[in-house]
N, C-alpha and C positions, 0 to 999 in steps of 0.2 A: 157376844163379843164386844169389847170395850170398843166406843165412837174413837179413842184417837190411834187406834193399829194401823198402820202404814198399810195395810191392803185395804183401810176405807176408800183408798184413791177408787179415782172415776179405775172399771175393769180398758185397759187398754194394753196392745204389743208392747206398745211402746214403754209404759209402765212398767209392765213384767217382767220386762227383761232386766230394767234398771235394779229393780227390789230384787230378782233374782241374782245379778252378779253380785248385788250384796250379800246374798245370803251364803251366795260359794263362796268368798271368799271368807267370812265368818266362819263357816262349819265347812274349810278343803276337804282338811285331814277323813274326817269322819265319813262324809261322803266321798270322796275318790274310795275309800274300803267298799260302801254299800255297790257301789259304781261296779266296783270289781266284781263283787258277787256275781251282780245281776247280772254283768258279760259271760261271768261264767256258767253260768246257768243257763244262758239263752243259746250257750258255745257246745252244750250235751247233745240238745237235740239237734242244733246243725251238727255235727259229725256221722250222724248218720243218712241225712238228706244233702251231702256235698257230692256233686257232680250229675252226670245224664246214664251213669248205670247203675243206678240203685234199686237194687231190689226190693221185692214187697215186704220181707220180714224187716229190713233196713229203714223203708218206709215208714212203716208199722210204729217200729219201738223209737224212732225220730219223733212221730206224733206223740206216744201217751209218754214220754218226755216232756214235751212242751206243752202238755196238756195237764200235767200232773207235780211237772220241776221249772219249766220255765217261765210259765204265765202267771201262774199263783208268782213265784218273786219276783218279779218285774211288778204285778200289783203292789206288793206289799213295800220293794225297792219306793216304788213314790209314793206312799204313804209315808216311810223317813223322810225324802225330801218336804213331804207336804209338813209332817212336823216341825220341822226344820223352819222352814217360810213361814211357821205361825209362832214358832217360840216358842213350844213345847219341849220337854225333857224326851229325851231317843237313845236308845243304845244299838250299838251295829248289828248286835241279835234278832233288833226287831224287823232285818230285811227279811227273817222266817215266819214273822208274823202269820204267813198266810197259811202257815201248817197250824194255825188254831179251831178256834171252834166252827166260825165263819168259812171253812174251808171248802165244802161243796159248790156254795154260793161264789165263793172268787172264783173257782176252777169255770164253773157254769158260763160265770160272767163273761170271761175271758174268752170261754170258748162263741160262746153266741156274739158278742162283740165283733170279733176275728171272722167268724162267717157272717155276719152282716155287711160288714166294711168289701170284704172278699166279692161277696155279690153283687154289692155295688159295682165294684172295678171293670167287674165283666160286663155289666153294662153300660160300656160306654163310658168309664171312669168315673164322670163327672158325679153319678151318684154314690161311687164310694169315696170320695172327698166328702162331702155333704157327709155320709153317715160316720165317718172319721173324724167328723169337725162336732157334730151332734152328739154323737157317745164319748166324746174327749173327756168328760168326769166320771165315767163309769169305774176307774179305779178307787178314787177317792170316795163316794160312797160306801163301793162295797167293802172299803176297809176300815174307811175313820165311823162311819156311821152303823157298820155292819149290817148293810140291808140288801135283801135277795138281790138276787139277779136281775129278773124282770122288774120290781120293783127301782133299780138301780136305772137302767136301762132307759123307762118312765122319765124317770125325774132329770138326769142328765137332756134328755131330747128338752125339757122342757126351762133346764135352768138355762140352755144356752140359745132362746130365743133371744136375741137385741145383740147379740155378742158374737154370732155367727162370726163375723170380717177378724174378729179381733182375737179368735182362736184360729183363722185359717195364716193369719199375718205368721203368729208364734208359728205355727208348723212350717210357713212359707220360709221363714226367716231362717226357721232351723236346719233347713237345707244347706244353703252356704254359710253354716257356722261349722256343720260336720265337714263339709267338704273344706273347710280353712284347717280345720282341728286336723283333716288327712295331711296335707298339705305341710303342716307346721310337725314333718318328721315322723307321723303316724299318732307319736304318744300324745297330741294334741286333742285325738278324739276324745280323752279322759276328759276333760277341763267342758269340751264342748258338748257330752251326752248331759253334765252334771248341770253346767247353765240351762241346759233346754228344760230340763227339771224342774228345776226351781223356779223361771220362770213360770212354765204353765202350773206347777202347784199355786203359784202368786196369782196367777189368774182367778185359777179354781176359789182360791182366798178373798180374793175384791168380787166374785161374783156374787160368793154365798152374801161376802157380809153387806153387799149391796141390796142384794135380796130380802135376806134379814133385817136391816134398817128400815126397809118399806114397809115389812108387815106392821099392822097396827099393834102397841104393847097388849 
């Protein structure tokens, strides 16, 4: 990566979000589309997991939904964002990305991610923040870089040593960006899913290429 890319900045919330509203505002159009997808997609399998009488076949075909149509595109959803935040070339197709070759390995990912985070929560919360704040780049490897699952996994737990505070901030902060986004009419959550986006792709961006400047040429 070239020394003078705006995501050389120090990795910070406060940063990311700045580089990120510039990015939404650069590339709206394009993303409010990807945005759309991926609501729609995450909108399949809740239809069949809406409410307290759901039964098991209801259950059932809600999961291998989200297992199989809503997890893979929400990866691949930020992977355009993450191109987007680095200046790459993207087209809105590529929020299918995930139906490519690498396709086992995101479904994998997503799934193991999602029950790790999950079991945290149940104990006690506070470990599945920590594992939500730890696997927070598991999308972006396993789509920009195309690497397993576990392998992905690995490296994520490891890139986000020293940055812990400054990826729980983004999620912290993204709380009452959604909840303003409701607030301003509903159609505001569009604007506020897309900055949360871009910001943490911008993260994911000053961490690598902080990382990368350190190692020796």
């Amino acid at each position: 990566m070239e020394n003078n890319a705006p995501y050389m900045n120090e990795p910070t919330a406060g940063w990311a979000y700045g580089y990120g509203w510039e990015i939404l505002k650069k590339h709206f159009v394009n993303l409010l589309v990807v945005t759309l997808i991926y609501m729609v997609a995450q909108s399949l399998s809740g239809i069949f997991n809406n409410g307290d009488n759901v039964s098991f076949s209801e259950g059932s075909l809600g999961f291998i939904l989200w297992l199989l149509i809503a997890g893979p595109v929400s990866y691949s959803s930020q992977w355009v964002f993450l191109r987007a935040a680095r200046g790459d070339a993207y087209e809105i197709k590529d929020a299918f990305a995930c139906f490519g070759t690498n396709f086992f390995e995101i479904m994998l990912a997503n799934f193991l991610t999602t029950m790790i985070i999950i079991i945290g929560f149940i104990f006690l919360i506070i470990p599945g923040i920590i594992f939500a704040v730890k696997l927070a780049f598991v999308p972006y490897l396993v789509m920009d870089k195309q690497m397993k699952a576990m392998d992905a996994i690995k490296l994520s737990w490891n890139m986000t040593d020293g940055y812990f505070w400054q990826i729980f901030l983004v999620g912290f902060l993204a709380f009452f960006i959604v909840i303003g986004g409701l607030i301003l009419l509903i159609i505001g959550i569009f604007p506020a899913v897309m900055w949360i986006n871009t910001t943490m792709a911008s993260l994911y961006l000053s961490v690598e290429s902080k990382i990368n400047h350190a190692q020796p040429a």
